[in-house]
C-alpha positions in Angstrom: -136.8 45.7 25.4 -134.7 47.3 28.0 -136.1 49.1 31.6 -135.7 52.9 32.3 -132.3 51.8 34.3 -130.8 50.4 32.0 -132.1 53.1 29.5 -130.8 55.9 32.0 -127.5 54.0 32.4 -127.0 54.1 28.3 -127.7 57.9 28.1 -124.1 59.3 28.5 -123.1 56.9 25.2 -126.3 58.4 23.3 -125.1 61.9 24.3 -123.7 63.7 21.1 -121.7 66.1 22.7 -120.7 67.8 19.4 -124.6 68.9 19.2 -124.0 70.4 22.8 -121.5 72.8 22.0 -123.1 75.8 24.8 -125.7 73.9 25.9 -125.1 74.2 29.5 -128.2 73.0 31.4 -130.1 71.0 34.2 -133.0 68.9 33.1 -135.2 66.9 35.9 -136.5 63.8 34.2 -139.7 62.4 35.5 -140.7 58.8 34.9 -143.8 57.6 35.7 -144.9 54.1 36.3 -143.2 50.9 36.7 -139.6 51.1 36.9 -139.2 54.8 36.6 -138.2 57.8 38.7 -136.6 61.4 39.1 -133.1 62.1 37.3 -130.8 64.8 37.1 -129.5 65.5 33.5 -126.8 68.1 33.7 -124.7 69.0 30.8 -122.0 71.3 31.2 -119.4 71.9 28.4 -119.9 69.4 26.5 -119.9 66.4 29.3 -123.0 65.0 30.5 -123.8 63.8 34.2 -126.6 61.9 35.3 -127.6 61.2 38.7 -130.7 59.8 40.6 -133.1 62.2 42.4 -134.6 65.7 42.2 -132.4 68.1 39.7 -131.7 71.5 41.8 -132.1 74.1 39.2 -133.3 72.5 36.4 -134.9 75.2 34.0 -136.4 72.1 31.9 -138.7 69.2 33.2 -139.5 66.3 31.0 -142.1 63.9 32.2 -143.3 60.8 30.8 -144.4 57.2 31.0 -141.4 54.5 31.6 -142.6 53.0 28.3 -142.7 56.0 26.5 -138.8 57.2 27.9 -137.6 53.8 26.6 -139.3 53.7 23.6 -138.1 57.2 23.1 -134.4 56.5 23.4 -134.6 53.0 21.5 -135.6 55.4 18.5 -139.5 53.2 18.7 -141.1 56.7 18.6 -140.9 60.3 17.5 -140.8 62.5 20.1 -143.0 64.9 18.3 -145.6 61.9 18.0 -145.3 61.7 21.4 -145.7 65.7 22.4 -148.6 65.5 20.0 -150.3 62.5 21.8 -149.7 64.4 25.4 -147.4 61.4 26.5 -144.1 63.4 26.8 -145.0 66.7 28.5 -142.4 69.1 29.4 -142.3 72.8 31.5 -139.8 75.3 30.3 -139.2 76.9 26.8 -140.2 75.0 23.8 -136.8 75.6 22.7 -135.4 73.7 25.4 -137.4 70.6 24.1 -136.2 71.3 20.4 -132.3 71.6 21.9 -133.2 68.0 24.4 -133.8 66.3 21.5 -131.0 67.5 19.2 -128.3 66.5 21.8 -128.8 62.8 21.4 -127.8 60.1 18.7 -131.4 58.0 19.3 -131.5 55.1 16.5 -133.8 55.5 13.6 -136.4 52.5 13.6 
């Protein structure tokens, strides 16, 4: 199973930038535990940056455990399984959630 690195380091080739046609936003990640971290998403027509640290800005925060982001992007989970269990928390517009989710080609398990 791969580390939140290596998970953060595969996000730009899971990023469907088709789906982020005017999606134009900031996003703090926060990933607790072992291995995790802060990360700045930002996504600006259509092209997606990632970066290390505290995300000036960011309208959205998602926070969750390092085994729940890598699950999460490995396609293990379903996001809304884990919103329902209170393992992926966010602050911002439930829309924002719906739109983080929709930008991404995550594998089906």
């Amino acid at each position: 199973m791969a580390n939140v690195k290596e998970t953060v380091d595969k996000l730009p080739s899971l990023f469907n930038p088709a789906r982020a046609k005017g999606y134009n936003r900031v996003i703090q990640l926060k990933i607790t535990g072992e291995g995790g971290g802060d990360y700045c998403v930002e996504i600006k027509s259509q092209q997606i940056t990632v970066t290390p640290g505290a995300a000036p800005n960011a309208k959205f925060t998602l926070e969750m455990s390092a085994e729940d982001f890598v699950s999460y992007f490995a396609g293990a989970v379903h996001p809304m399984d884990l919103v329902r269990g209170g393992k992926m928390k966010f602050t911002g517009p439930m829309t924002e959630g719906i739109a983080f989710n929709a930008i991404w080609n995550i594998p089906k398990k």
